[in-house]
Steps between C-alpha positions, in 0.01 A plus 500: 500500500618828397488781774398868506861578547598272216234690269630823574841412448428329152145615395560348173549168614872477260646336785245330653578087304871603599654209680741652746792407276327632232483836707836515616665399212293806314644735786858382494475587129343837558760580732790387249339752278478762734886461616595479141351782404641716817847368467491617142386893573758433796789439258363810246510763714852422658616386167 
């Protein structure tokens, strides 16, 4: 059962037939992303 919580955090429902690894791998590669993407303005703008 999904909770009110749940519903507010994903009203959509795009997460909700997730398994956890499912989840976490998504997040793990959203956060690759974000690091890559801040380690490259990082190296432009001392470069």
């Amino acid at each position: 059962a999904i909770t009110e919580e749940e519903k507010e955090l994903d009203p959509d429902g795009t997460y909700a037939g997730f398994s956890r690894v499912d989840f976490v791998k998504s997040v793990l590669d959203w956060q690759g992303s974000v690091v890559e993407v801040s380690s490259g303005q990082f190296r432009n703008v001392v470069a």
